[in-house]
C-alpha positions in Angstrom: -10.7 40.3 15.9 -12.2 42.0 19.0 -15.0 39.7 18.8 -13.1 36.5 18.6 -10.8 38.3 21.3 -14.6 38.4 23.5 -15.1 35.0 22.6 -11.6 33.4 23.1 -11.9 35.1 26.5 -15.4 33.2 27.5 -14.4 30.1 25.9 -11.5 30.1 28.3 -13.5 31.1 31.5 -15.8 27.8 31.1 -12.7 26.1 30.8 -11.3 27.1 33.8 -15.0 26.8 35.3 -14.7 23.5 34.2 -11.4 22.2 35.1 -11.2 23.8 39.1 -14.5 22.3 39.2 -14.0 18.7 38.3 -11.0 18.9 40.3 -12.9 20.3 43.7 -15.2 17.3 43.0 -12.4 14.7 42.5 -11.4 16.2 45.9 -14.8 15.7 47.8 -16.0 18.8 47.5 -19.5 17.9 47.1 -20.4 21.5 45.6 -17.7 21.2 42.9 -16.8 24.6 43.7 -14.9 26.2 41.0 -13.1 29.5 40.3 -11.4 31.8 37.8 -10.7 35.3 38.0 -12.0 38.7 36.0 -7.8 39.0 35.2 -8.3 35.9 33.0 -10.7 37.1 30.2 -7.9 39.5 28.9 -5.4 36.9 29.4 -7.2 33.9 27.6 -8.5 36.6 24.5 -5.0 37.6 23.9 -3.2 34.1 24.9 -5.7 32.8 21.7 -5.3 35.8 19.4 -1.4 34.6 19.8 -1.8 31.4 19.5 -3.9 32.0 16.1 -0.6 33.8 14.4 1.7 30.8 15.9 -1.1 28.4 14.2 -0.4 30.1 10.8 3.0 30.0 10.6 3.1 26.3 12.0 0.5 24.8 9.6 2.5 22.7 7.7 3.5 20.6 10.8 1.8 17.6 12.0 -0.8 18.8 14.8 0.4 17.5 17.5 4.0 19.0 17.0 2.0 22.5 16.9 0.1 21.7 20.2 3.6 20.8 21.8 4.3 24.5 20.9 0.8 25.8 21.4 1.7 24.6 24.9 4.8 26.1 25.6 3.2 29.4 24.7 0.3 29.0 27.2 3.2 28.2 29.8 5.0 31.6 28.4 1.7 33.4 29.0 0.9 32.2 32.0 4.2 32.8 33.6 4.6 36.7 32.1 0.9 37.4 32.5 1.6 35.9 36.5 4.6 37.5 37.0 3.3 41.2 35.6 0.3 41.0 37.6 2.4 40.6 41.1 4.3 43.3 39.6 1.3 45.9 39.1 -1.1 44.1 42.1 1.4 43.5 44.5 0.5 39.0 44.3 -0.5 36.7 41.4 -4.4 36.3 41.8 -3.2 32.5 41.2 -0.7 31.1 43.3 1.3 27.8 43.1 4.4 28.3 45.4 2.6 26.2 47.5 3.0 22.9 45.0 6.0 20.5 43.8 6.1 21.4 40.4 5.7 25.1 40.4 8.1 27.7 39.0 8.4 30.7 40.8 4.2 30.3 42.1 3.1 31.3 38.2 2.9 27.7 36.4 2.7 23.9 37.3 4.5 22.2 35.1 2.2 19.4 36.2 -0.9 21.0 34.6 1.5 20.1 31.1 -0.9 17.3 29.9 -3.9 19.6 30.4 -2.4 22.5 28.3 -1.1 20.1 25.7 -5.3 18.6 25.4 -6.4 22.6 25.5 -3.8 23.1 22.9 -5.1 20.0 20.6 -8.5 21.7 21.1 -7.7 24.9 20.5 -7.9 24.7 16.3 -11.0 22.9 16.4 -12.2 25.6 18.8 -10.7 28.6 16.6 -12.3 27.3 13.6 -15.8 26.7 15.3 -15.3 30.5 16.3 -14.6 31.7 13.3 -17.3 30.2 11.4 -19.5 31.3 14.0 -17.9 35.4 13.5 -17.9 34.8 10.2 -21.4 33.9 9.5 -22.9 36.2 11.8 -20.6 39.3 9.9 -22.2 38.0 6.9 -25.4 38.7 8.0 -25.1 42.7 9.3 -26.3 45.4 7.5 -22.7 47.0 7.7 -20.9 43.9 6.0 -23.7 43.7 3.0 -23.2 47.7 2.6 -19.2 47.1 2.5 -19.8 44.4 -0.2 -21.9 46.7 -2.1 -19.3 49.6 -1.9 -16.6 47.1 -3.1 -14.9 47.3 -0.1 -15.2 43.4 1.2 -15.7 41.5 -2.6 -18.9 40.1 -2.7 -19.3 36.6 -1.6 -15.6 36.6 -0.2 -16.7 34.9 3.2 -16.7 31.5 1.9 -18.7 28.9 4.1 -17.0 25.7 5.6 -13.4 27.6 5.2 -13.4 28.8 9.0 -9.5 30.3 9.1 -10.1 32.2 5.5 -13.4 33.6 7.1 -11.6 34.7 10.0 -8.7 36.6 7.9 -11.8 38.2 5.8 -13.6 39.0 9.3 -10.4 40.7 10.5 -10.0 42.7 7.4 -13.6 43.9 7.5 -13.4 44.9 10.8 -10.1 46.4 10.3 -11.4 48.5 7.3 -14.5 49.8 9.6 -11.9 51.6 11.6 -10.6 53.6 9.0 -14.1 54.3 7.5 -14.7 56.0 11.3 -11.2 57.5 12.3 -10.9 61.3 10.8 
């Protein structure tokens, strides 16, 4: 989990990258300045991890029905994540007060259609991640050594079946901790 967690976190960073700067360029900023903050690792990483146990419950809807609620989770997580950090900082490292369709300077409701494409993205995105976690847990000398102790069944990371990888992954991980706690 804590690597996907890592990796959720950078996936979202380029995003951002991305999106401020196409949209410096689309305002003639020759540079194409863009700009995210260090706050928005922890919030992207967990904003994912969240939107992974929202994805498992609302699998047997169409996808674009979960993105719809994909994106009013990204809205919820923007908003609380905004609003605690003007709490604890004093300001929102982001602030929209300044635009039409702001609420309360933590989210434009105008950014909507570019959550709702993140959200479409974001499955395709999980499950290139996953396989990605998965295969390289396959190949450490601590996941063979678990397999050969019985404590991941051997062969139990199946290739091409990203989310199962990623549950196996998490139970892996999660049985690594206990191995090392007293």
């Amino acid at each position: 989990m804590l690597s996907r967690f890592l990796l959720y976190g950078c996936t979202g960073w380029v995003l951002e990258v991305l999106f401020t700067g196409a949209n410096a360029a689309l305002r003639r900023d020759r540079s194409a300045t863009a700009q995210t903050y260090l706050w928005m690792h922890p919030i992207y990483g967990g904003t994912a991890l969240a939107l992974e146990e929202v994805s498992a419950r609302l699998k047997p809807l169409p996808r674009p029905v979960r993105a719809l609620a994909y994106t009013a989770l990204i809205f919820g997580a923007e908003y609380a994540t905004g609003w605690l950090l003007k709490k604890l900082l004093g300001r929102c490292p982001w602030d929209y007060a300044p635009h039409r369709w702001s609420v309360h300077g933590f989210i434009r409701l105008d950014y909507a259609p570019a959550w709702y494409l993140t959200a479409l993205l974001f499955e395709p995105v999980r499950d290139g991640l996953l396989h990605v976690t998965s295969e390289a847990l396959r190949h450490t000398p601590e996941y063979r050594e678990a397999e050969e102790a019985g404590v991941v069944p051997a062969g139990c990371l199946p290739e091409g079946e990203a989310e199962q990888a990623g549950v196996v992954a998490t139970r892996f991980e999660q049985a690594q901790v206990v191995e090392v706690s007293p």
